[in-house]
C-alpha positions in Angstrom: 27.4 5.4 -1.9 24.9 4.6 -4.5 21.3 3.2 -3.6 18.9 2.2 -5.8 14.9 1.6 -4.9 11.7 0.8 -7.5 8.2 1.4 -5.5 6.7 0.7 -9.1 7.6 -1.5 -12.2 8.5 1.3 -14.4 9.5 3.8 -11.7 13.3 4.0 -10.6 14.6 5.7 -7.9 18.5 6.0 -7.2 19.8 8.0 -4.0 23.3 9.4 -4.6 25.2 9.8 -0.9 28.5 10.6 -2.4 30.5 13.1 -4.4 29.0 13.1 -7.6 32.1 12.5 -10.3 32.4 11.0 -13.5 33.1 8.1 -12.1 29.8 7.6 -10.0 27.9 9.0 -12.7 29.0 6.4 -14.6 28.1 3.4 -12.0 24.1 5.6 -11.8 23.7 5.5 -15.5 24.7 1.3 -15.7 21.6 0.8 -12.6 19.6 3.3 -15.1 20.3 1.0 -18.0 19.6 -2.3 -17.2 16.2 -1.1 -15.2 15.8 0.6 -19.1 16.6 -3.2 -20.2 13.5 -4.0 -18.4 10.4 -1.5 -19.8 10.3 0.9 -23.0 10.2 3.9 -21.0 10.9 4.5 -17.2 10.6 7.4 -14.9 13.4 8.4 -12.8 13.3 9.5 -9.3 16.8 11.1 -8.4 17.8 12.4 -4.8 21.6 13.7 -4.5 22.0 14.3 -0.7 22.6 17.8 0.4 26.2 18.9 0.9 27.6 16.7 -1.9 30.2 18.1 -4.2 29.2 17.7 -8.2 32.1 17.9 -11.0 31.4 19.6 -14.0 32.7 16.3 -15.9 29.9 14.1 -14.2 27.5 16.6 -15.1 28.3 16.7 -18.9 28.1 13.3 -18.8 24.6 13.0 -17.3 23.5 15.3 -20.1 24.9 13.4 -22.7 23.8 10.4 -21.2 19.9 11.6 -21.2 20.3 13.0 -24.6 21.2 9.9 -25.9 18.5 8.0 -24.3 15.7 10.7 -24.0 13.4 8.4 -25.7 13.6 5.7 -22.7 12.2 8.5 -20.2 8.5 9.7 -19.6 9.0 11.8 -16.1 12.8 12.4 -14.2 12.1 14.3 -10.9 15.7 15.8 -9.5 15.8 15.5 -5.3 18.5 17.9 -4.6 18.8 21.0 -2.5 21.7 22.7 -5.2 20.1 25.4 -6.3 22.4 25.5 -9.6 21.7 22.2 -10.3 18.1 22.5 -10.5 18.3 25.1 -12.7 20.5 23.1 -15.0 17.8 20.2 -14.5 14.9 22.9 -16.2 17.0 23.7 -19.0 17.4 19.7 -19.6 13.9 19.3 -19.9 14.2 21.8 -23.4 16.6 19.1 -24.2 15.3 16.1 -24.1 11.5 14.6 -24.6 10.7 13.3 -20.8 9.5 15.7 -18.5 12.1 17.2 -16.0 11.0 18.4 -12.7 13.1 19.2 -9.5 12.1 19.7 -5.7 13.9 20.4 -2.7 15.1 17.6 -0.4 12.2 18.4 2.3 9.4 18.3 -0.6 11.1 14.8 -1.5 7.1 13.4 -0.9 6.0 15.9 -3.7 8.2 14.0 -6.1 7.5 10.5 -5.0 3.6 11.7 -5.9 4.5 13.2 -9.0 6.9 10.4 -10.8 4.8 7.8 -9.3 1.8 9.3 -11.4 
C-alpha cells in the first residue's frame, strides 16, 4: 500500500508499505507528478517501511525518474532503515540539483523538520 500526506503546500510526503517494484514505483511517481502539477518545485518526504523488499528495476526507474525532473525538487528526505539504499540516495544527490538527505525510520521527526524547512 501507497499513502500519500502534504503537512505543507509544497511539501509531499508518500509512505511506501509494500514491496517496492516497478510497478509501485510507477503508481509513487504519478501522486509525485500531479502534486508537481500543482507548485514549480516541491520537496519530497519519502518513508519505505522497514522490511520491504526493493527490485533493482524500481530503483533504476526512480533514478531516471528524478533525473528527468530534478528541476521540480528543492529538498527529498529518504525515511528508510536499508542501509544500501541510503547510500544510493547520497550518490543521487551528485545527480540531480535538489538536495538528497536520508534518516533512519526512528529519526523520521528529523526529516519532517528538515523538508518542512
Amino acid at each position: 500500500m501507497v499513502s500519500t500526506f502534504e503537512f505543507a503546500d509544497n511539501v509531499v510526503g508518500v509512505l511506501i508499505k509494500e514491496d517496492l517494484n516497478a510497478e509501485v514505483m510507477e503508481h509513487v511517481h504519478q501522486l509525485i507528478l500531479e502534486r508537481i502539477d500543482d507548485h514549480k518545485k516541491i520537496n519530497l518526504f519519502i518513508e519505505i517501511e522497514a522490511g520491504l523488499d526493493v527490485s533493482l528495476p524500481a530503483l533504476l526507474k526512480d533514478v531516471t525518474f528524478k533525473f528527468k525532473n530534478s528541476d521540480k525538487f528543492k529538498r527529498i528526505a529518504v525515511v528508510t532503515n536499508l542501509n544500501w539504499f541510503q547510500n544510493i540516495m547520497e550518490i543521487k544527490d551528485l545527480l540531480i540539483d535538489a538536495e538528497v538527505k536520508s534518516f533512519k525510520i526512528e529519526n523520521r521527526l528529523n526529516a519532517i523538520s528538515w523538508i518542512a524547512e
